[in-house]
C-alpha positions in Angstrom: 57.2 -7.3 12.3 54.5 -4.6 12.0 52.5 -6.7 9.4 52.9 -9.6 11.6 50.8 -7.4 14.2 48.4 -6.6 11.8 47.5 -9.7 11.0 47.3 -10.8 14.4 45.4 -8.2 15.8 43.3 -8.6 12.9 42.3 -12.4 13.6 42.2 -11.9 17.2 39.1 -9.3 16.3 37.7 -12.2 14.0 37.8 -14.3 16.9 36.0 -12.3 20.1 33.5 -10.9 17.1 32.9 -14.6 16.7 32.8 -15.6 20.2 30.0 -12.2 20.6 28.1 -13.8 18.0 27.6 -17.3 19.0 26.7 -15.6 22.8 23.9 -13.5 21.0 22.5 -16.7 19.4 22.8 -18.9 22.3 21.1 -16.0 25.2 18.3 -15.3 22.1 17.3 -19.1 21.3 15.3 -19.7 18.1 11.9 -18.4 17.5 12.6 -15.5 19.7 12.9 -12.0 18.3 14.7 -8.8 19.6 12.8 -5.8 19.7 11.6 -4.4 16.0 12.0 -8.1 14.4 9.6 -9.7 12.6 7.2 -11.8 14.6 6.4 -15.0 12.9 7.2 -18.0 14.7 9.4 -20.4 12.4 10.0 -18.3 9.6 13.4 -16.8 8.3 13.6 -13.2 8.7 13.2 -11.4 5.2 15.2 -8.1 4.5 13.1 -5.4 4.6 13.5 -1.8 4.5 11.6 1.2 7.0 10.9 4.0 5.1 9.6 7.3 6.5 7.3 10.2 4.8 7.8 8.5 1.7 6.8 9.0 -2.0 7.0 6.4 -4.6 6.4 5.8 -8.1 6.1 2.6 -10.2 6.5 3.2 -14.0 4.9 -0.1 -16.0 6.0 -1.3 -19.7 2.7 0.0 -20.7 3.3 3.7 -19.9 0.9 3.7 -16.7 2.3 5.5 -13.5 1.1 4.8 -10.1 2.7 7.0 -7.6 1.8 5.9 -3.6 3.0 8.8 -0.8 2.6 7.6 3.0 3.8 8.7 6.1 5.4 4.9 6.8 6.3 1.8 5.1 7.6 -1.0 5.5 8.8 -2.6 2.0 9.8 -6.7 2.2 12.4 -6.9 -0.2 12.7 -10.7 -1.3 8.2 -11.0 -1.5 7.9 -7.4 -3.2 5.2 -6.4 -0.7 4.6 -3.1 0.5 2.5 -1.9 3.9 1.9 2.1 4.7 0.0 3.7 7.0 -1.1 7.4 5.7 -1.9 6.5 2.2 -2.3 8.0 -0.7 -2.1 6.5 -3.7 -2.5 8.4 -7.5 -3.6 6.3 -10.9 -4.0 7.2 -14.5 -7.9 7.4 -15.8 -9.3 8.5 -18.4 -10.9 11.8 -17.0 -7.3 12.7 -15.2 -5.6 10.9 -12.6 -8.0 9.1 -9.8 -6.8 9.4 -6.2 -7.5 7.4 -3.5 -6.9 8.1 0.4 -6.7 5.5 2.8 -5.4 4.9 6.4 -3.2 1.9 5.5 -2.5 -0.1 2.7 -1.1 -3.5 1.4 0.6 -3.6 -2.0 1.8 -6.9 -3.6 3.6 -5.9 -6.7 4.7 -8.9 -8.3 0.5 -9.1 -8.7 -0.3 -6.0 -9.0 -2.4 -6.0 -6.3 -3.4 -3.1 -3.8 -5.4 -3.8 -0.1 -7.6 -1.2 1.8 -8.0 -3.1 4.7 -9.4 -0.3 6.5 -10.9 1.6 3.5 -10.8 4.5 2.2 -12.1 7.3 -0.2 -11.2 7.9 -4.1 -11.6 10.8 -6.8 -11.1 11.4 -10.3 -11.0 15.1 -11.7 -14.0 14.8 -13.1 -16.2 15.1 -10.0 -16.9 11.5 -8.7 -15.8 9.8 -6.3 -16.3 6.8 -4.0 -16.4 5.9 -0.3 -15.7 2.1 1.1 -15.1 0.6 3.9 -12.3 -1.9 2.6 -11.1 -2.6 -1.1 -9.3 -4.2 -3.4 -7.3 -2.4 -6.5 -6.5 -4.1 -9.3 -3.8 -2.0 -11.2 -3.6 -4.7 -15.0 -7.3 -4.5 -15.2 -8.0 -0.7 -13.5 -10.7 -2.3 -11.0 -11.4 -0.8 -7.3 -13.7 -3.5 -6.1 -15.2 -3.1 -2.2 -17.2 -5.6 -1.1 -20.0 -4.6 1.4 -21.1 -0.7 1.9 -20.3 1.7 -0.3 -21.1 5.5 -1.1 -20.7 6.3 -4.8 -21.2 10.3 -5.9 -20.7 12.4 -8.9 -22.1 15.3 -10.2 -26.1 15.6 -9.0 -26.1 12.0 -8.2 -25.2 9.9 -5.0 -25.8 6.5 -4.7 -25.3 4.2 -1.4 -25.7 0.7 -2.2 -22.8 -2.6 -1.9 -20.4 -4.2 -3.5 -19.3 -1.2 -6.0 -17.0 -2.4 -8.9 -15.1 1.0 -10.1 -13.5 0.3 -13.7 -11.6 3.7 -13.4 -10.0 2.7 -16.6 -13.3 2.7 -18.9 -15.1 5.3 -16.1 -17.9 2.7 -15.4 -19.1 1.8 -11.8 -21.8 -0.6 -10.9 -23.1 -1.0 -7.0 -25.7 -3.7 -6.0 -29.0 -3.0 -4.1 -28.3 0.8 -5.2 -30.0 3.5 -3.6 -30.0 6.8 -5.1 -30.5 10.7 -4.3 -30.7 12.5 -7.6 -30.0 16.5 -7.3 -32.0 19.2 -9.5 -29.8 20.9 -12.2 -30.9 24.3 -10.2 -29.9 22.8 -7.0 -26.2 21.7 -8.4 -25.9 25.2 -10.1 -26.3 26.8 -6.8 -23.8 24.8 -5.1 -21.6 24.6 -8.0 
């Protein structure tokens, strides 16, 4: 008799969760999203997950590690994409570990692929560094590339010029239209 209740009870919860579900579908209609859903019109919602202060690090085959820390991020689970606000994100160089700062960012990695949109400064240990106004990281070939305006400094040298191509991998750089401020050796010794 009691399992007879159980059973009952159990189906009669099956039943009004049921009924609550085909209510929230009918009131809601298709293409419109409760608060915090995705936004695009047509589309089927992909799992994603929220993620909060975060740090993360991808270990490649090859031995590289890339590690990104942001204060949020939103990670799409089924395209393998990535978007943070509070960036930063650390790569393997030759001359120590390059990191780059940037106010958001859009990784894709199944291609390997990180966006600046808004920018964003990067350093190596060795004493250069870069300043853009968007760019494009390619982790497989170790390229920052930022089209339009870009500041490029190292030791005694700054350069302003656009379009800077940063193979952080090989520590070469190359900026169209450059323009360059060259610093004594007494004037760096100072400062240095």
């Amino acid at each position: 008799m009691t399992r007879r209740r159980v059973v009952s009870f159990a189906a009669l919860l099956a039943v009004l969760g049921g009924i609550a579900l085909l209510f929230a579908i009918s009131v809601k209609g298709p293409g419109q999203q409760g608060p915090g859903e995705p936004s695009d019109a047509g589309s089927q919602a992909e799992p994603e997950v929220i993620l909060r202060d975060m740090v993360m690090r991808e270990v490649r085959k090859e031995g590289a590690q890339y590690r990104l820390s942001s204060e949020q991020a939103t990670y799409l689970l089924l395209a393998g994409k990535l978007s943070a606000t509070g960036v930063t994100l650390e790569l393997p160089g030759t001359s120590g570990e390059v990191v780059v700062r940037a106010p958001k960012a859009s990784w894709d990695m199944q291609n390997r692929q990180i966006f600046l949109p808004e920018g964003g400064s990067a350093e190596n240990g060795a004493g250069w560094s870069a300043a853009v106004a968007a760019a494009n990281l390619s982790l497989p070939e170790r390229i920052l590339t930022a089209p339009g305006m870009a500041r490029f400094s190292g030791p005694g040298l700054s350069v302003v010029g656009d379009n800077l191509v940063w193979r952080w991998g090989e520590g070469k750089v190359a900026l169209e239209l450059p323009k360059t401020r060259l610093e004594s050796v007494r004037t760096f010794r100072r400062g240095g």
